[in-house]
Phi, psi and omega in degrees: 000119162347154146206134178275141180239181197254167150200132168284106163248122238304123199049151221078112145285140203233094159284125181238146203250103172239139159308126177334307201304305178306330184329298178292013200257321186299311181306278186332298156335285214284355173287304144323313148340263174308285166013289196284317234272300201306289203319299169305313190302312182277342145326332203239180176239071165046082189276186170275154179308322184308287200292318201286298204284348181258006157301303203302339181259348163264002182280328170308292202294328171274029191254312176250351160326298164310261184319346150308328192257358164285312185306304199289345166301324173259353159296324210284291166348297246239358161287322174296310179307302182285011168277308174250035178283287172317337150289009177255305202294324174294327182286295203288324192274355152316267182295024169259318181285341166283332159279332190272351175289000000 
């Protein structure tokens, strides 16, 4: 069941309706959050909270955006190797049944 909590966003409180379980993953978001919002905020010439938050929310999203296209780079890497670590391992158990015929 929902419960609602509060989170600080910069000086702004927020009531947000989270699942018990979901809770510490949300403090932590807003928290990450509130961080990048200060960060912009001491950056800037006193933008509006409206102007903060959605720099702030395309700086996220191209934050995981990046890291996604780091991941899937590095999956792809890392399918190749066991593609061709398993064709080594098929060749050589080729000629080991083929030296024994």
């Amino acid at each position: 069941m929902s419960e609602p909590i509060t989170i600080r966003l910069n000086d702004r409180e927020f009531l947000v309706a989270c699942e018990p379980e979901e809770r510490s993953g949300l403090l932590a978001a807003a928290s990450y959050l509130d961080t990048k919002m200060r960060e912009f905020r001491a950056n800037a010439h006193s933008p509006g909270f409206e102007r903060l938050a959605v720099l702030t929310a395309l700086s996220v999203a191209h934050e995981l955006l990046e890291t996604r296209q780091k991941q899937e780079a590095e999956q792809r890497v890392f399918g190749e190797g066991i593609d061709t670590l398993r064709r080594k391992l098929e060749s050589a158990l080729e000629r080991t049944t083929t030296s024994r015929s």
